[in-house]
VOSEKE-714425 format. One record per residue (C-alpha): residue in three letters; x, y, z. Coordinates in steps of 0.02 Angstrom, whole numbers, padded with zeros to 5 digits, always signed. Example, Ala and Ser with C-alpha at 12.3 -4.5 7.8 and 13.67 -1.06 7.14 Angstrom:
BEGIN
ala+00615-00225+00390/ser+00684-00053+00357/
//
This chain:
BEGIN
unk-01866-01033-01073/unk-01725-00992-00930/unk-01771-00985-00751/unk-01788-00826-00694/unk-01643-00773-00573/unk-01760-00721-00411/unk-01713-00613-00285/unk-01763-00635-00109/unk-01735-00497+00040/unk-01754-00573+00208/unk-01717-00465+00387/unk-01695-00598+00543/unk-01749-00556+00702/unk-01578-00498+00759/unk-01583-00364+00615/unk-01478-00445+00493/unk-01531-00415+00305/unk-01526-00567+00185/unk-01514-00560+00040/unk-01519-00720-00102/unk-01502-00729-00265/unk-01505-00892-00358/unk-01406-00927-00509/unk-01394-01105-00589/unk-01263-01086-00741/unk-01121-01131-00646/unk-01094-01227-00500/unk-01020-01079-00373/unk-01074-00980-00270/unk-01020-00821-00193/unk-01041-00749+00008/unk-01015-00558+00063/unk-01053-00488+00221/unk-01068-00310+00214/unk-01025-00187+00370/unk-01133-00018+00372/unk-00953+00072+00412/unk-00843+00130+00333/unk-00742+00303+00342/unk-00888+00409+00352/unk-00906+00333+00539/unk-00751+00393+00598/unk-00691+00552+00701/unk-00526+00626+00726/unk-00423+00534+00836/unk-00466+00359+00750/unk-00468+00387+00552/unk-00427+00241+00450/unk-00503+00114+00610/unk-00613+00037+00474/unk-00487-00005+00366/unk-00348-00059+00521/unk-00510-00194+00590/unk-00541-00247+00424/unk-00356-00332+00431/unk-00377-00392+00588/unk-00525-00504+00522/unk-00386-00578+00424/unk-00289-00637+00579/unk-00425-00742+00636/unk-00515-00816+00769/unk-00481-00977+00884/unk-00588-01081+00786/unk-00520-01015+00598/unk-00343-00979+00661/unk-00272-00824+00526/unk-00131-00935+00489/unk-00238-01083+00425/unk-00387-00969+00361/unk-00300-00951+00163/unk-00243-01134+00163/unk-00431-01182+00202/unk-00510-01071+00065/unk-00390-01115-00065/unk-00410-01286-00022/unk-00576-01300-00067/unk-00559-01207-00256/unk-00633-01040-00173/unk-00552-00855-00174/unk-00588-00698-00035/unk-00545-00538+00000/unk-00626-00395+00070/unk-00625-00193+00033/unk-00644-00050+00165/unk-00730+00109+00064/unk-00815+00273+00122/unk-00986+00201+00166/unk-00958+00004+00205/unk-00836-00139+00239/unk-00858-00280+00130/unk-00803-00471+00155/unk-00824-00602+00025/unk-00781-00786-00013/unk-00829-00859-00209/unk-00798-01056-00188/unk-00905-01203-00276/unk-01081-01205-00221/unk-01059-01377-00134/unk-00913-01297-00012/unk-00986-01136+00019/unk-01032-01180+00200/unk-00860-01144+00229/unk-00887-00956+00187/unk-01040-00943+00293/unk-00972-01033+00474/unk-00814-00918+00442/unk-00921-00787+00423/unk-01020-00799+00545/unk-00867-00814+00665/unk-00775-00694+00622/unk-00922-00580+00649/unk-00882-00633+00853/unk-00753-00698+00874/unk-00600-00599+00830/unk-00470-00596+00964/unk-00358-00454+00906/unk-00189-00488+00984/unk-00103-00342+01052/unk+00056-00421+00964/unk-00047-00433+00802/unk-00103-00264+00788/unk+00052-00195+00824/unk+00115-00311+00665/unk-00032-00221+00575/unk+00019-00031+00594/unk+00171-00069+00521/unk+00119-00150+00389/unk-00048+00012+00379/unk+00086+00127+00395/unk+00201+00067+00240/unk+00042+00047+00138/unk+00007+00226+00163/unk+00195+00260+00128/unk+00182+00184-00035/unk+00037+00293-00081/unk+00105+00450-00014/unk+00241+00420-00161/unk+00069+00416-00296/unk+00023+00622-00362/unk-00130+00560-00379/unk-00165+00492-00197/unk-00084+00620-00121/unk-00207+00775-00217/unk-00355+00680-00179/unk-00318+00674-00001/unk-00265+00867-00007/unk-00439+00928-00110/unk-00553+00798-00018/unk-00500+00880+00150/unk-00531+01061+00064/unk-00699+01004-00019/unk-00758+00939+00147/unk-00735+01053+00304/unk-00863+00973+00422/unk-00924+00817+00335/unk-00820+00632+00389/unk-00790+00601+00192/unk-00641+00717+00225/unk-00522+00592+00259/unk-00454+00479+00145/unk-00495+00275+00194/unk-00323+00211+00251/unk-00327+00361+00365/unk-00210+00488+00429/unk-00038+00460+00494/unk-00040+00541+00657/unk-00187+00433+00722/unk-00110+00276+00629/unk+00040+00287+00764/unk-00072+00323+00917/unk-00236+00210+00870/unk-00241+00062+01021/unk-00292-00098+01016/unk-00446-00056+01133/unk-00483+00081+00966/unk-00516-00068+00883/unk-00573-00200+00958/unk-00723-00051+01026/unk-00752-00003+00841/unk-00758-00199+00802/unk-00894-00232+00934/unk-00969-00066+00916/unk-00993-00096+00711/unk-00997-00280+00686/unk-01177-00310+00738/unk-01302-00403+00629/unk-01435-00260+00627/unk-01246-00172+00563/unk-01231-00296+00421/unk-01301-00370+00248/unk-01272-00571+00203/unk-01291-00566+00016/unk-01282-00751-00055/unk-01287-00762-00256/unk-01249-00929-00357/unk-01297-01109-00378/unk-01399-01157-00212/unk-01587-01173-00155/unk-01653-01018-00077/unk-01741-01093+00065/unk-01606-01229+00112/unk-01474-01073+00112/unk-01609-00950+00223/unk-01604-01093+00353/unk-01420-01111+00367/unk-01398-00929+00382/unk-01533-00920+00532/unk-01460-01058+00607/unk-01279-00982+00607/unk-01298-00786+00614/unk-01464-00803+00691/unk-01407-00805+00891/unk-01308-00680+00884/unk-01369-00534+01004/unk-01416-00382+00877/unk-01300-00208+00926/unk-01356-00015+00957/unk-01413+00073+00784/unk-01272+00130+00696/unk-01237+00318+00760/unk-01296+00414+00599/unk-01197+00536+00515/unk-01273+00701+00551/unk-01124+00829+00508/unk-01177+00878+00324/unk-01085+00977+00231/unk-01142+01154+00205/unk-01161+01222+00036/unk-00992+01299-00051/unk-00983+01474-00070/unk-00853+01495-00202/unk-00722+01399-00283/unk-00581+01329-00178/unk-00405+01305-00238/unk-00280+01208-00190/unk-00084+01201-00237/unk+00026+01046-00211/unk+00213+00978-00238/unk+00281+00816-00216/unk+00353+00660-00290/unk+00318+00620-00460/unk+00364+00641-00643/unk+00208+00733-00728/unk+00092+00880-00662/unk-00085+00833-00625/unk-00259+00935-00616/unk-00417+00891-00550/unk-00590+00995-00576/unk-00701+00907-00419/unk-00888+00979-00409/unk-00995+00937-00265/unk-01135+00830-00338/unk-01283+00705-00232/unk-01277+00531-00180/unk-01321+00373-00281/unk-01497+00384-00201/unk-01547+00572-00282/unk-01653+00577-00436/unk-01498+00674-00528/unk-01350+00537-00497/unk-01401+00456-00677/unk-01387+00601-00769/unk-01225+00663-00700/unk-01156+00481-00732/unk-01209+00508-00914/unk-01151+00663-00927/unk-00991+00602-00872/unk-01001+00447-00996/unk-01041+00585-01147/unk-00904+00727-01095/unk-00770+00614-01018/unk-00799+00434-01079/unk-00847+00345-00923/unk-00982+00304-00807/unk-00935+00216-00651/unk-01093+00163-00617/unk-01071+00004-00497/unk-00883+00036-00445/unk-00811-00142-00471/unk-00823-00121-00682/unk-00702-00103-00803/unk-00701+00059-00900/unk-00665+00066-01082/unk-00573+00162-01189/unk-00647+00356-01206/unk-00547+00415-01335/unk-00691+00475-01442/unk-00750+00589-01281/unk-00749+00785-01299/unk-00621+00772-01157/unk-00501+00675-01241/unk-00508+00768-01405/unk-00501+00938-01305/unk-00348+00871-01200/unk-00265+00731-01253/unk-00275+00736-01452/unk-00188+00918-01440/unk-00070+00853-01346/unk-00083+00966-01191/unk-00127+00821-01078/unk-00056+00638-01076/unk-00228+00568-01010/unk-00377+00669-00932/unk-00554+00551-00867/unk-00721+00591-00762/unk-00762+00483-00635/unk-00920+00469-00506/unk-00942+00363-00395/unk-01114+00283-00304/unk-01113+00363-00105/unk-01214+00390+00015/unk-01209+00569+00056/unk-01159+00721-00057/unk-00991+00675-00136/unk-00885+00721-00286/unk-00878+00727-00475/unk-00697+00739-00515/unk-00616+00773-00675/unk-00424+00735-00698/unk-00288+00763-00840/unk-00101+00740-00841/unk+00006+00862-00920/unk+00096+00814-01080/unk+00289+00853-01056/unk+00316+01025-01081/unk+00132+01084-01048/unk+00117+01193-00897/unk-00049+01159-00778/unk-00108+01301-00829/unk-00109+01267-00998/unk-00205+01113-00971/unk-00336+01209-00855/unk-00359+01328-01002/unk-00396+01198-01115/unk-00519+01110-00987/unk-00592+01270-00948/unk-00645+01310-01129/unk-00724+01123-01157/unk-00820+01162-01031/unk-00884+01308-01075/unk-00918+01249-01273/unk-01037+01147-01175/unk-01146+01285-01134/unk-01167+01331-01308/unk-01146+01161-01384/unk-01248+01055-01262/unk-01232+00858-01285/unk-01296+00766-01417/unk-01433+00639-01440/unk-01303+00541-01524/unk-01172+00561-01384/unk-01306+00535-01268/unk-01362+00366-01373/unk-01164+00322-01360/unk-01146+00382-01188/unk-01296+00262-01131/unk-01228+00117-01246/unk-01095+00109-01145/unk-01136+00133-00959/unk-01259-00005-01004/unk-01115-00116-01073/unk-00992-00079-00917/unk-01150-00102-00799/unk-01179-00269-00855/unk-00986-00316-00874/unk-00984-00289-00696/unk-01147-00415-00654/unk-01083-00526-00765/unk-00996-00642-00649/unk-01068-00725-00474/unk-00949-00614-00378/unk-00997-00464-00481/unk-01181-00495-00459/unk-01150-00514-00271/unk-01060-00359-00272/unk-01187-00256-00355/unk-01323-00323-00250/unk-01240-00266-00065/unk-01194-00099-00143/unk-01352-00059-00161/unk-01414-00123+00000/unk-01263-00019+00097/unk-01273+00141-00005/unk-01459+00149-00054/unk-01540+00025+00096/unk-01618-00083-00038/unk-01549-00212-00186/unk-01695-00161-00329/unk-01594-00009-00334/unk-01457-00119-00445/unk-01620-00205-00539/unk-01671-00038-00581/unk-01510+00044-00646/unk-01530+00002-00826/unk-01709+00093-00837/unk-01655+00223-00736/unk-01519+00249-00884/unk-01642+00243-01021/unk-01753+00373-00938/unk-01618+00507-00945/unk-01663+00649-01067/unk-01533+00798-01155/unk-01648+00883-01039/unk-01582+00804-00890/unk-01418+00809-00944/unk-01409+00991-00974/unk-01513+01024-00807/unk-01373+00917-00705/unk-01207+01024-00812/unk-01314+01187-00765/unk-01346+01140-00596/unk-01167+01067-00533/unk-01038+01104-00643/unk-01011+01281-00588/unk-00858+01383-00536/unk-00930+01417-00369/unk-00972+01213-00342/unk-00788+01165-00371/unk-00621+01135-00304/unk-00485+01136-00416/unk-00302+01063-00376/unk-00141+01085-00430/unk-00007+00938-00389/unk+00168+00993-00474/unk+00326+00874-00459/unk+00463+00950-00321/unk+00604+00950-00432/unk+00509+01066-00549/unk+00489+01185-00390/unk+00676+01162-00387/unk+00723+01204-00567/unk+00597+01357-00555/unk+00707+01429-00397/unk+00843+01444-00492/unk+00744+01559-00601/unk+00681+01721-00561/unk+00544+01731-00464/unk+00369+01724-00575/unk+00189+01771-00539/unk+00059+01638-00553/unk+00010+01641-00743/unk-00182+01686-00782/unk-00254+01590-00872/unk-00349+01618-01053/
//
């Protein structure tokens, strides 16, 4: 019989949360410490400051110079990286069980001791500032950040992560170094541990190296909520590119409400995905009523749902690429009348069976490795404040009825709940001004 794979959730007296998970089938292990900040913390005047500090951890501190920080990790057989999102700040290090020290004393540094050379993060907005460049020249980056500033008026989700460019050229160093010290507490942060290792030999290391460390003030919660939409929002957009996109986004809960399973199944059922823990790979969804709507008539080149797990209210968003030759408005017609067959041709119990069969495949995909598991575990600590979240997702799944599913399209995918944007490449403004002037085209 295999030894079970416990879980234990520990919280020091400094407020750190540990959490350690031991698995034996491979000697590894893998380390994250996870930040309770992310964009959502930010105001005007300092968007993208999550993401800036995050590279700065990368520069190092006296004791793990930057420059000799990769050589020392690669040295030992280990990989790290870390990703800035909406709701967190994540740092990991996977390395063989019997070096993973390493990870934690680095760690645990870096959680102090990050200098933050003036020189350095001047280095850094360049490098911030041709990294938003580069997206700027992506359709689909730049109508996200356009409909995610419409969809969200008051809330901090508005912004997109890297942040935007005006306060990239006038953040300071003293911006960051105060969101740093302000953030990078241990009642701020989440040690999950997962691989080959004893749990009580691992608890006492991380005491005796986080353990010191004076706790911070509570995080400052988010208290601008979003107020509810009043009627569809619209939004039109050229720019670089070579194809026209759309995206349908509807205002749907957080990971933590009762109704985030059954909107990722109805996703998995209508559009073919499920994006259930964010670091899996989705599959093909060519079978989905989306694809055969959009793509197998050849008005779209590729159209996919996606949700994603957050803390607060976010989006559902729905995307499609025109086919060459199809207008956006053709594909918006076509989108609009799938949607609709919905209401008198609710989802199956077999496309619900299929739907299920694989967000349960994708969901464990995505645990499958150490780093994976890790993953899953402080995403649910971050977003929902507790790890049996991720033990509980695959019962969760099986609990969702047609019911539910036709509840969740009847609550949330509504005219009034949605934004809908148009991104069209300049040079087909251009060819269109040499035309006579048009009216926008209604559509069917």
């Amino acid at each position: 019989m295999p030894i079970p794979h416990t879980v234990t959730k520990t919280i020091l007296d400094n407020g750190l949360t540990v959490v350690l998970k031991e698995m034996h089938h491979a000697p590894v292990a893998s380390f994250m410490i996870w930040y309770r900040v992310g964009s959502r913390n930010e105001i005007p005047g300092i968007t993208g400051v999550s993401h800036w500090v995050e590279h700065m951890l990368f520069k190092g501190t006296p004791t793990f110079p930057g420059i000799e920080l990769d050589r020392m990790i690669s040295r030992e057989g280990g990989h790290w990286n870390a990703f800035t999102w909406l709701d967190f700040t994540a740092y990991y290090e996977t390395m063989p069980s019997n070096r993973i020290d390493l990870a934690l004393r680095l760690e645990a540094d870096r959680m102090v001791n990050v200098i933050m050379d003036e020189t350095e993060v001047e280095s850094e907005r360049t490098v911030i500032l041709s990294e938003r460049g580069m997206y700027e020249n992506d359709p689909r980056f730049r109508l996200s950040e356009e409909l995610t500033a419409v969809a969200f008026r008051v809330h901090p989700y508005h912004h997109e992560v890297i942040g935007d460019e005006a306060d990239l050229y006038t953040m300071t160093r003293a911006d960051l170094y105060h969101h740093y010290r302000r953030y990078y507490t241990p009642n701020n942060a989440i040690a999950i541990l997962v691989g080959d290792f004893a749990t009580e030999t691992m608890l006492t290391r991380i005491q005796e190296l986080f353990g010191d460390i004076p706790a911070g003030s509570a995080a400052t919660a988010v208290s601008r909520q979003e107020p509810a939409q009043r009627g569809e929002r619209r939004i039109f957009l050229n720019g670089p590119g070579d194809a026209p996109y759309l995206t349908f986004a509807y205002k749907v809960p957080g990971a933590a409400h009762p109704d985030y399973f059954a909107l990722s199944l109805l996703n998995a059922a209508f559009a073919g995905g499920s994006s259930l823990g964010m670091f899996g790979g989705g599959g093909s969804n060519k079978s989905s009523r989306l694809y055969k709507a959009l793509v197998d008539t050849e008005v779209a080149a590729a159209a996919f749902g996606s949700i994603e797990p957050t803390i607060d209210p976010f989006l559902y968003t729905i995307q499609a690429v025109a086919r060459h030759g199809r207008s956006l408005a053709q594909v918006e017609a076509a989108l609009e009348a799938e949607l609709a067959r919905l209401t008198v041709e609710p989802i199956t119990q077999a496309e619900l069976s299929k739907a299920l069969k694989r967000a349960k495949a994708e969901f464990v995909l995505a645990g499958e490795s150490i780093t994976g598991q890790a993953q899953l575990l402080g995403l649910s600590e971050a977003v929902i404040g507790d790890y049996r979240w991720f033990e509980t997702v695959l019962d969760q799944l099986n609990a969702v009825t047609l019911a539910d599913i036709e509840r969740v399209r009847h609550t949330y995918l509504q005219k009034q709940n949605r934004i809908v944007g148009w991104y069209e490449p300049a040079e087909e403004l251009d060819d269109e001004l040499d035309d006579e002037p048009k009216e926008e085209p209604e559509l069917a």
